[in-house]
C-alpha positions in Angstrom: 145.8 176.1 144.0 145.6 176.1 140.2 143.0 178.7 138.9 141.5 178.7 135.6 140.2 182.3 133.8 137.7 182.3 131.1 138.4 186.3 129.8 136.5 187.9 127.6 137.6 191.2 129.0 140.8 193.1 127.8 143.9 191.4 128.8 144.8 194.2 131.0 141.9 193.9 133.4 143.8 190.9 135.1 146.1 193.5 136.8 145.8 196.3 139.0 148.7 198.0 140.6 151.6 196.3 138.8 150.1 192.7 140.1 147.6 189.8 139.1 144.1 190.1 140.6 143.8 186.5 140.2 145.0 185.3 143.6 147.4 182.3 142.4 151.4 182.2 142.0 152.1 182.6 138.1 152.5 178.7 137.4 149.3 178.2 139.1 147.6 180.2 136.5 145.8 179.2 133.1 144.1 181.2 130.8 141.2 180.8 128.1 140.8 183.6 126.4 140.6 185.4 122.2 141.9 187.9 120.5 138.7 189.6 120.6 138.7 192.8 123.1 142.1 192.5 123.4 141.8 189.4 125.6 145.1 188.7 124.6 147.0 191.7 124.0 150.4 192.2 125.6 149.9 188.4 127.2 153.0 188.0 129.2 154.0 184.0 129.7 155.7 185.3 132.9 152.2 185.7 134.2 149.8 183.2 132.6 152.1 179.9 131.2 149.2 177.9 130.3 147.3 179.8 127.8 144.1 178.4 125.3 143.5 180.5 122.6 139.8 180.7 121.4 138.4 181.2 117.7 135.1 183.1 119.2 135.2 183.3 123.4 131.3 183.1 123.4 131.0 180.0 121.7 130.5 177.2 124.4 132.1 174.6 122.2 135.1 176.2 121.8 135.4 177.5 125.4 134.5 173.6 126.4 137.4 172.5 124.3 139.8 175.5 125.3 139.5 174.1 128.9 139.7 170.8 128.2 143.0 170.9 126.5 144.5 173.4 129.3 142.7 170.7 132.3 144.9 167.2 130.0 148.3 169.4 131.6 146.9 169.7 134.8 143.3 169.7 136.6 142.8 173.5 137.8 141.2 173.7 141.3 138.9 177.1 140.7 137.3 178.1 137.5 136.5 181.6 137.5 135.0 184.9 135.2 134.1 188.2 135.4 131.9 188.0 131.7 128.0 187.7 132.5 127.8 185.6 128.7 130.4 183.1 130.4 129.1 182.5 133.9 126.6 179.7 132.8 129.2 177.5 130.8 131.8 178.2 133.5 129.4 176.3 136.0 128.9 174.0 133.8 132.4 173.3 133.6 132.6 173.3 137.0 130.1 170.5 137.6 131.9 168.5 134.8 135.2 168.8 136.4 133.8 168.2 140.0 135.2 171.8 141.1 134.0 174.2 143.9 132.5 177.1 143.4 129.1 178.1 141.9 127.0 175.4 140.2 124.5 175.8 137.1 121.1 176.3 139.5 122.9 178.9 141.6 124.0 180.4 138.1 120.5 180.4 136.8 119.7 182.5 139.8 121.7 185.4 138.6 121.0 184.7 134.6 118.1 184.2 134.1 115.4 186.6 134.3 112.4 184.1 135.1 114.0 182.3 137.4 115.6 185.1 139.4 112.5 186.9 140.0 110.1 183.6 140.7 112.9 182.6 143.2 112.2 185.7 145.1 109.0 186.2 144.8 108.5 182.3 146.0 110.6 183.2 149.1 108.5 186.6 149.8 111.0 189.1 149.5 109.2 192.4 148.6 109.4 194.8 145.8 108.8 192.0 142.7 107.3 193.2 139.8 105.0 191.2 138.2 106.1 188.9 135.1 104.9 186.2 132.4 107.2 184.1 130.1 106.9 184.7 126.5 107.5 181.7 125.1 105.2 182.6 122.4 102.9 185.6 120.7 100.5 186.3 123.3 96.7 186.8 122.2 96.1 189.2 124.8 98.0 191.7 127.2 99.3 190.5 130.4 97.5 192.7 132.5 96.7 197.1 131.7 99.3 199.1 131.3 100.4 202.2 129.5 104.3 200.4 128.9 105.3 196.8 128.9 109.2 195.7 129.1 110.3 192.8 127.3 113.6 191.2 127.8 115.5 188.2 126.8 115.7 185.6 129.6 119.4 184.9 129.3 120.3 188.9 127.9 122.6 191.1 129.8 122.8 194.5 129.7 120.2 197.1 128.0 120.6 195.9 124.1 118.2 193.1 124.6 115.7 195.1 126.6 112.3 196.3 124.7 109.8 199.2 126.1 106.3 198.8 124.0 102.8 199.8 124.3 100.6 197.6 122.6 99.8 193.4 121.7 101.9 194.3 118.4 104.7 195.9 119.9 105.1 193.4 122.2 105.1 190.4 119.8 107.3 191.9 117.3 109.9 192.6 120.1 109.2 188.7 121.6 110.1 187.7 118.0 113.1 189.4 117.8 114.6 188.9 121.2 114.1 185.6 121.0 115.8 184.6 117.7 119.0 185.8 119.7 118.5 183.9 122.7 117.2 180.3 122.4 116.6 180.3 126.3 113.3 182.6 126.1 111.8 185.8 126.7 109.9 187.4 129.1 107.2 190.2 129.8 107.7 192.6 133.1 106.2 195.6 134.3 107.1 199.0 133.3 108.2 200.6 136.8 108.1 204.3 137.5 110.9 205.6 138.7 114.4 206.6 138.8 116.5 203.9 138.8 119.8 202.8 141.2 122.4 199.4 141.2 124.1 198.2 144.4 127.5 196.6 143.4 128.1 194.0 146.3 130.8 191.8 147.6 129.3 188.2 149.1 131.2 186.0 151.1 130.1 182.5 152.8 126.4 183.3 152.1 126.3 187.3 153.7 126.8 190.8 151.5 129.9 192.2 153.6 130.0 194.9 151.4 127.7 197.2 149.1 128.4 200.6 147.0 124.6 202.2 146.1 124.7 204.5 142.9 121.9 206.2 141.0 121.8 205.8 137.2 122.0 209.5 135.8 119.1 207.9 133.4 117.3 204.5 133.0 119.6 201.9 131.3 116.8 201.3 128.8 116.1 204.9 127.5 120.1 205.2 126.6 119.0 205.6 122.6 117.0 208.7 123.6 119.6 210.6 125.6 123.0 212.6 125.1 124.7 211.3 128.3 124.5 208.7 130.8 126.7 207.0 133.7 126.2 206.7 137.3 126.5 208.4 140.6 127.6 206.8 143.8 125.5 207.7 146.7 127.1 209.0 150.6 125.7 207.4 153.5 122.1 208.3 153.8 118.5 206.6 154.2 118.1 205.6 150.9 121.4 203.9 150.1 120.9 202.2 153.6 117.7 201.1 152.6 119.1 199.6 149.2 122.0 198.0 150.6 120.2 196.3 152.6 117.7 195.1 150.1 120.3 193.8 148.2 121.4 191.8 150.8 117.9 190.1 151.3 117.9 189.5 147.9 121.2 187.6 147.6 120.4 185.3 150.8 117.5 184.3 149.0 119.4 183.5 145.9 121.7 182.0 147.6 125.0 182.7 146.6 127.8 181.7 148.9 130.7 184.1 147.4 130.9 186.6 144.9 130.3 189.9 143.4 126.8 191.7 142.4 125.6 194.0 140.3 122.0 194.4 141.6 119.5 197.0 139.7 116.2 198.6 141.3 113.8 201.3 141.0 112.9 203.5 143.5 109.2 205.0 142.9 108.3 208.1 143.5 106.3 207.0 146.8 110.0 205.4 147.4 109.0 201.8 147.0 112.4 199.8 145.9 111.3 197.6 143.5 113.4 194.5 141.8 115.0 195.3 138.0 117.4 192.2 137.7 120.9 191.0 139.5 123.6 189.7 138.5 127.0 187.5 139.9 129.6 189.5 137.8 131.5 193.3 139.1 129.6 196.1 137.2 130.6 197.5 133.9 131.4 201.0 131.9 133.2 202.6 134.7 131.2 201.6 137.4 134.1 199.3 139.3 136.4 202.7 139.4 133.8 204.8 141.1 132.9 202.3 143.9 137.2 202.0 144.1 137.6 205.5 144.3 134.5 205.9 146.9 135.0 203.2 149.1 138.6 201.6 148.5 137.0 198.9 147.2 138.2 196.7 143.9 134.9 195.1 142.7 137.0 192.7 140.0 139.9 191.8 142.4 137.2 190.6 145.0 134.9 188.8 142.3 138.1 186.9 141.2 139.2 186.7 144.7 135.7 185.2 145.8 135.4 182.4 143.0 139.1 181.2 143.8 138.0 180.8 147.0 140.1 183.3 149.5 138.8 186.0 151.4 137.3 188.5 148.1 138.0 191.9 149.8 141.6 193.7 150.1 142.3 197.5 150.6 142.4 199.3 147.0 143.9 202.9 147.0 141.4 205.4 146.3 141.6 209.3 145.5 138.8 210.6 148.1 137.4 208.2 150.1 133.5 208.9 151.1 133.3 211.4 148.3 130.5 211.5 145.7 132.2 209.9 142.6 130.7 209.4 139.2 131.0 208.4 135.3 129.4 210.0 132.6 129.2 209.1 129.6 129.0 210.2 126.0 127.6 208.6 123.4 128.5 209.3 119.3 127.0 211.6 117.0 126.3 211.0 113.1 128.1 212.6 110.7 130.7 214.0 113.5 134.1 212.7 115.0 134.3 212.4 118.3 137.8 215.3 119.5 139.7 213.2 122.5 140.1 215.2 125.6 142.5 214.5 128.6 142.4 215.9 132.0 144.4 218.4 132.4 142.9 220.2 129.5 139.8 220.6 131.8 139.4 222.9 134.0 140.7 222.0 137.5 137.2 223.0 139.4 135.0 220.0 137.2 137.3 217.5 139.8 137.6 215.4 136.3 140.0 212.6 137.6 140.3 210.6 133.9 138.4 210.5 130.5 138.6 207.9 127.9 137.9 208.9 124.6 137.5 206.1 121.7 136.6 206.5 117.9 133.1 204.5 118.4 131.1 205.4 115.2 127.3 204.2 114.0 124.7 203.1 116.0 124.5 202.9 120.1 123.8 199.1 120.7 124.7 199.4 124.5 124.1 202.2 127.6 128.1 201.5 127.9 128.9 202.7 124.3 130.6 205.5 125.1 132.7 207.6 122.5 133.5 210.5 125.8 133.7 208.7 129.4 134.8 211.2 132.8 135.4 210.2 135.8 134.9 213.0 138.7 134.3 213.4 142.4 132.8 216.2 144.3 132.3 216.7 148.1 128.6 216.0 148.0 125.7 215.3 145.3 124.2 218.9 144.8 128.0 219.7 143.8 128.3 216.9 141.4 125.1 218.1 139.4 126.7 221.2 139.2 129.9 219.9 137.6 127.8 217.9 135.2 126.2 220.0 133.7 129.2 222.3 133.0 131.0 219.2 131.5 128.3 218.9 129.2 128.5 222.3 128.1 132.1 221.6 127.4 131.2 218.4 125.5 128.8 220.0 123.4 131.3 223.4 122.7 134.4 220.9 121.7 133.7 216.9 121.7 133.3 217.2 118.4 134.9 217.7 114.8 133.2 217.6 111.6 133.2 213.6 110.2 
């Protein structure tokens, strides 16, 4: 079985454990991929012969013409990615080539905003908020609210999220979302609530597996807050509840085999309401947690899934059925961010890794993290405690004068 990866993701992500995750022997393996992100970085022929180098990996024509010229030296069987921006051209391809796997409607399921939510609400599956396309400026509000949230129909992530309060607000932010994404924009309401994902493993048509975690604060509000991340959740009502809300929602979406990243609110009256899913592993940390927690390797299986072959494997893990989490911290003007490691923590935080990184200027992303820890404690009320005394830390030496 030949299987082709599109990889916008750094080159290194395609290994784990001194292997490939892509489930193919090494001259069964092509890859189309850039230079940007380090997609290419330390690129071993050993591992991927067949290589296509692309000028920008976001630009469908060059991706289209990447695969093309690997596809003349031999037709792959799979075409697979782990990059939300890639997943509709990869279907695309897919059709084009007559390949298995996930077509363009299936796709447009787990892209696009409209479509997602009018699929489910069609079917009857609970907890939709309500919506409008915003194909234009609107001459009046959609309905009475004190908050309105306007996204980009084809956006990922929080960047291309708005939070407004009036008809002006919500035109000017219609105006600019949409100059970045041709497809469209929509209008959805503002939802009370704190705010939880469900990273899920699908195979022929069921969720077989799903890791709950709460958002330490709402993706959207990132610009406003010191730290974020996530915090998986132990076996309990709630996460029972959401798990199996996400699978309800992927059998009505109907995806066959894959991985999810589903978001939700929970109200304060504990309503789960729909946010947005998507067919791609989490990002920012979140795969490591739901490794570490439940032995679980979120990219291995979404590689796995798309090629075809069972998605799910054992993946070690360094306390199983713990509470593990990320945080986050994001970069301060006019100060340099001072790398930690560690072992320079103290031993009773339960700090597992940190990744510092030079980030400067403006936060564009929730993921835009200049200071990310990874920690576990035995149980949630213990994990609050060690955040908070990481962020003590963080705030007493993360930083040196710019």
């Amino acid at each position: 079985m030949k299987v082709l990866v599109i990889n916008s993701h750094p080159y290194g992500e395609l290994f784990f454990q001194g292997g490939c995750r892509v489930p193919a022997e090494p001259r069964d393996r092509m890859l189309v991929s850039s230079d940007y992100n380090n997609g290419l970085s330390d690129h071993d022929a050993a591992d991927f012969p067949a290589v296509a180098k692309c000028a920008d990996i976001y630009d469908e024509e060059h991706v289209r013409k990447a695969v093309y010229e690997l596809a003349a030296d031999g037709r792959p069987d799979r075409i697979v990615t782990i990059s939300e921006q890639l997943m509709l051209v990869a279907a695309e391809l897919r059709e084009e080539l007559g390949l298995a796997g996930q077509d363009v409607d299936s796709t447009l399921r787990f892209r696009d905003k409209v479509v997602m939510k009018r699929v489910l609400r069609d079917a009857g599956c609970s907890g939709i908020p309500r919506f409008v396309e915003a194909d234009h400026d609107l001459t009046e509000l959609p309905w009475e609210a004190e908050k309105y949230v306007v996204k980009a129909r084809l956006g990922f992530g929080s960047r291309t999220v708005r939070i407004v309060s009036d008809l002006d607000g919500l035109n000017r932010a219609r105006r600019e979302l949409a100059e970045a994404d041709p497809a469209g924009v929509e209008v959805e309401e503002f939802v009370v609530g704190e705010m939880y994902h469900c990273d899920g493993v699908v195979h022929n048509g069921e969720a077989v597996f799903g890791s709950v975690s709460r958002y330490v604060a709402p993706p959207g509000e990132f610009r406003s807050v010191v730290s974020h991340g996530s915090i998986t959740l132990q076996d309990c009502d709630l996460s029972r509840r959401i798990s199996a809300y996400h699978a309800e929602v992927v059998r009505h979406l109907g995806m066959r085999d894959g991985v999810t990243h589903l978001e939700v609110f929970v109200t304060p009256d504990g309503e789960i309401v729909f946010c947005e899913i998507a067919a791609r592993p989490g990002g920012g940390g979140i795969c490591y947690i739901v490794r570490q927690a439940h032995g679980v390797d979120l990219i291995s299986a979404a590689l796995r899934a798309q090629s075809g072959v069972d998605p799910i494997t054992p993946a070690p893990s360094d306390g199983l059925g713990r509470v593990w989490g990320l945080i986050g911290f994001y970069p301060k003007p006019d100060l340099v961010p001072a790398p930690f490691d560690a072992a320079s923590l103290p031993p009773e935080l339960g700090v597992h890794l940190c990744v510092s990184s030079k980030r400067s200027g403006n936060v564009a992303h929730s993921t835009d993290y200049v200071h990310k820890f990874f920690l576990s404690a035995s149980d949630a009320d213990e994990f609050d405690r060690k955040h908070e005394a990481l962020c003590a830390i963080v705030a007493e030496r993360g930083w040196d004068p710019a």
